[in-house]
Each structure stands twice: as C-alpha cells, then as structure tokens.
DOMARLUM-444016 format. One record per residue (C-alpha): residue number from 1; residue in three letters; x, y, z. Coordinates in Angstrom, 2 decimals. Layout:
<atoms>
<atom n="NUM" res="ALA" x="X" y="Y" z="Z"/>
...
</atoms>
This chain:
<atoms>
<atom n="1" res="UNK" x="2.36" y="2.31" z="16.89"/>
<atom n="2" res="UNK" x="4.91" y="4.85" z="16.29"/>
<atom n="3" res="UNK" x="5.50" y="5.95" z="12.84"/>
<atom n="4" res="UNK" x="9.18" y="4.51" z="12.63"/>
<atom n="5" res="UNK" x="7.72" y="1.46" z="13.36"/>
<atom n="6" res="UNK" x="4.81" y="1.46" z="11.17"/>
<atom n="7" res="UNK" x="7.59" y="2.63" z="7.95"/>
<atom n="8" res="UNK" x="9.80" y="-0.62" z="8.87"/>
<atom n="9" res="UNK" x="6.39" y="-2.66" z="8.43"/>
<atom n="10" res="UNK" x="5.71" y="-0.52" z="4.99"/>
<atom n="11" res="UNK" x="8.97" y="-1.46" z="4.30"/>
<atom n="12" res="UNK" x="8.80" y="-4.77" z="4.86"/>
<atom n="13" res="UNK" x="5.58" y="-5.09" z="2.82"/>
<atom n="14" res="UNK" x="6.81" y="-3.45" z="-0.10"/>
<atom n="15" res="UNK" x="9.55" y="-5.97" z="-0.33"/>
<atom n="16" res="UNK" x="7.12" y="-8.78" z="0.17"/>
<atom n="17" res="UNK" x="4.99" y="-7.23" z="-2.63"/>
<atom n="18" res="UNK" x="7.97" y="-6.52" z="-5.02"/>
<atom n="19" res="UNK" x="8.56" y="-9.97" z="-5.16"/>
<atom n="20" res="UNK" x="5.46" y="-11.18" z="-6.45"/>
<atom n="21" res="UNK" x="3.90" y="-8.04" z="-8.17"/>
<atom n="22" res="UNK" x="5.83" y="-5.66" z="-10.61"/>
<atom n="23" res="UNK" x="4.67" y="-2.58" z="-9.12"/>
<atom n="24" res="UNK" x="6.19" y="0.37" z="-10.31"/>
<atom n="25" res="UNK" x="5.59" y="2.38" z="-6.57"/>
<atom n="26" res="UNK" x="4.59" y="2.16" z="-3.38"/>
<atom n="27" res="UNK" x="3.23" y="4.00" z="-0.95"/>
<atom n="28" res="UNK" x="2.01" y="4.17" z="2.91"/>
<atom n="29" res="UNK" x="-0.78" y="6.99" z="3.04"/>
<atom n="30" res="UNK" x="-3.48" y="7.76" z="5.43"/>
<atom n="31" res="UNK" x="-2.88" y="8.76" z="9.14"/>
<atom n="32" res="UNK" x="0.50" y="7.28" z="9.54"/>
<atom n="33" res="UNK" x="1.62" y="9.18" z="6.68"/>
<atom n="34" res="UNK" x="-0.37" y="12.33" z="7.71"/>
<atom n="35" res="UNK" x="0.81" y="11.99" z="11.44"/>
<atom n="36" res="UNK" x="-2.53" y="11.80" z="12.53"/>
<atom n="37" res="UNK" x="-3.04" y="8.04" z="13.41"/>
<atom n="38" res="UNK" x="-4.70" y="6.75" z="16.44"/>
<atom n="39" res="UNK" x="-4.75" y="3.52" z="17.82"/>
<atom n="40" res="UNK" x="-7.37" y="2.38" z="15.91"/>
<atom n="41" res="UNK" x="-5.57" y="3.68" z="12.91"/>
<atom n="42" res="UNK" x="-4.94" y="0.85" z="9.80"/>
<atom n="43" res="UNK" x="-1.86" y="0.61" z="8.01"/>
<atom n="44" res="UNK" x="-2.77" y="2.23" z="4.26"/>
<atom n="45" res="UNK" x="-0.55" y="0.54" z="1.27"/>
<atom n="46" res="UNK" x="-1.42" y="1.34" z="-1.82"/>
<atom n="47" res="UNK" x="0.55" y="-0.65" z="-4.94"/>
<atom n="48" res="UNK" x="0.51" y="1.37" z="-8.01"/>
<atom n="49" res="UNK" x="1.02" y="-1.07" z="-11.44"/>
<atom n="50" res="UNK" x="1.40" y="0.08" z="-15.09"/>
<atom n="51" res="UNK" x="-1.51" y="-3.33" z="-15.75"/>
<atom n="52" res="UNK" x="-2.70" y="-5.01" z="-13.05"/>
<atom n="53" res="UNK" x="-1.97" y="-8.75" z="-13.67"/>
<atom n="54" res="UNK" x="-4.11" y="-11.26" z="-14.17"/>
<atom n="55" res="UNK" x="-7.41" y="-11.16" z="-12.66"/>
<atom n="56" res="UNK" x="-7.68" y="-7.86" z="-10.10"/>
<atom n="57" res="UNK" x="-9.71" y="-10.01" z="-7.56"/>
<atom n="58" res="UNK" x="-6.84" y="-12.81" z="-7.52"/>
<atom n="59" res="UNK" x="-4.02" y="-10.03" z="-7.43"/>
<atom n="60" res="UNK" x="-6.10" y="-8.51" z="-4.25"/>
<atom n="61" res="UNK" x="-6.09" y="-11.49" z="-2.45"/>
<atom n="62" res="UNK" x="-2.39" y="-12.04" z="-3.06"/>
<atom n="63" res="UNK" x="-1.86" y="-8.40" z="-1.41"/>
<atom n="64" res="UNK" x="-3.69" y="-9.41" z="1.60"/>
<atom n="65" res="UNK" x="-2.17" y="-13.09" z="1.84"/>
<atom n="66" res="UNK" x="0.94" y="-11.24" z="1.97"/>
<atom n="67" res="UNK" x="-0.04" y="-8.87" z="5.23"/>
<atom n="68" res="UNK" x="-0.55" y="-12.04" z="6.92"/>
<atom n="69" res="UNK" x="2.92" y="-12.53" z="7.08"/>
<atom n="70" res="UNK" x="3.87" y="-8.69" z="7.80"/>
<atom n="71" res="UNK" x="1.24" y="-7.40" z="9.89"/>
<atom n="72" res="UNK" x="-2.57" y="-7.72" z="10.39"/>
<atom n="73" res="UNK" x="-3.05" y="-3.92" z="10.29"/>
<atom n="74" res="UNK" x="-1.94" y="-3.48" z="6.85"/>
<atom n="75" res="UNK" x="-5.00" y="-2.69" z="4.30"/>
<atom n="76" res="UNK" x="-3.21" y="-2.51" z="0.51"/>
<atom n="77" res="UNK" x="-5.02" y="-1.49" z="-2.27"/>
<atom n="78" res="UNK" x="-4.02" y="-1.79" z="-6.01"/>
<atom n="79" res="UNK" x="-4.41" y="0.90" z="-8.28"/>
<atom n="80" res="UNK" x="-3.12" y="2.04" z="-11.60"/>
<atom n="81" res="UNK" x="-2.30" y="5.44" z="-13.22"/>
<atom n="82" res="UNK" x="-3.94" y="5.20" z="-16.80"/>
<atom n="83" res="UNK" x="-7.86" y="4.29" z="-14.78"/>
<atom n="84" res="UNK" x="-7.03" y="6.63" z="-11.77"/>
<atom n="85" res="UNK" x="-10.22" y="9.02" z="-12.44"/>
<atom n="86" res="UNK" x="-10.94" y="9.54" z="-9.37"/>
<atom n="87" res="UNK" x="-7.54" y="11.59" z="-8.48"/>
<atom n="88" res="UNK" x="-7.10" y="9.29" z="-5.43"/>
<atom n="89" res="UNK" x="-3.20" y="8.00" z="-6.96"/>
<atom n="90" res="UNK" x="-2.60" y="11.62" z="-7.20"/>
<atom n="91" res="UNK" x="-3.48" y="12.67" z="-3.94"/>
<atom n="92" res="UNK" x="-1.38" y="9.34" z="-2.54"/>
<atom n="93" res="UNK" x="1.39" y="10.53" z="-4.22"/>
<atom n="94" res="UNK" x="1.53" y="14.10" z="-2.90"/>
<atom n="95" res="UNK" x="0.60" y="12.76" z="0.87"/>
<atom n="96" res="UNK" x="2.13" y="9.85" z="0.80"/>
<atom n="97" res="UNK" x="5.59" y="8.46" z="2.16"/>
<atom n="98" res="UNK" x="7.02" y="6.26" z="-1.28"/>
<atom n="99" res="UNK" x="8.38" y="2.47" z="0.39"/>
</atoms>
C-alpha cells in the first residue's frame, strides 16, 4: 500500500476513534511512518489518552472493533503519557506522523 493511502486509512481511523474515545493524539508509527513498509507491513495506531476509560481490556477491544470497519491491517494500541516508562510514546511522537 502506498503511504498516501495508508494516511487516508489513519485518517479515517482517527476519526472513527475520536468519536468514541477522548484521545488527546494520534499517531501512525512503524514502517509506514518510517517509509520502510513492506507488504507484509501492519498499519501501527497508537491512541494516546490523559486516563484510559473504563476498563483497558474493554477500551482495546473497542479500538479493534473499530478497524473492522476501516481496515483489517490496522493494529492500535492505547497508551498514556503519565505510565509511559518505557519511552515508547516518546519515541512515537518523534517518528510518528500525528492523524
């Protein structure tokens, strides 16, 4: 998929997202954002929150209910800034492309 293509399904994702999660960014990272995809490649989403709401297991399956109706490719993950030990939000945010 080309990466125009793959930032209209971001795109479309986000939207889809927005309207049932209060996320305060999102982001397409990995290959497609690097320019190094593949044809294997997944579609990366992460959804950043200030508190994830709810239950985190129910909220995940919401995020991948929703790439049913966007695209199969799309893997989302749901992260937050104040438990982001790991560095991995900051590392999205400098490589990724913000939807």
């Amino acid at each position: 998929m080309d990466q125009e293509k793959v930032l209209n399904i971001a795109k479309e994702y986000a939207a889809a997202v927005r309207k049932v999660v209060d996320a305060t960014a999102i982001f397409l990272y990995g290959s497609y954002a690097k320019g190094t995809a593949t044809k294997d490649s997944d579609i990366d989403i992460a959804v950043v929150v200030d508190k994830i709401p709810g239950d985190y297991l129910n909220t995940m399956t919401t995020l991948w209910r929703l790439t049913r109706s966007v695209n199969h490719d799309i893997e989302p993950v749901l992260l937050t800034a104040a438990d982001d030990e790991s560095g991995f939000l900051n590392t999205v945010q400098k490589t990724g492309i913000a939807v």
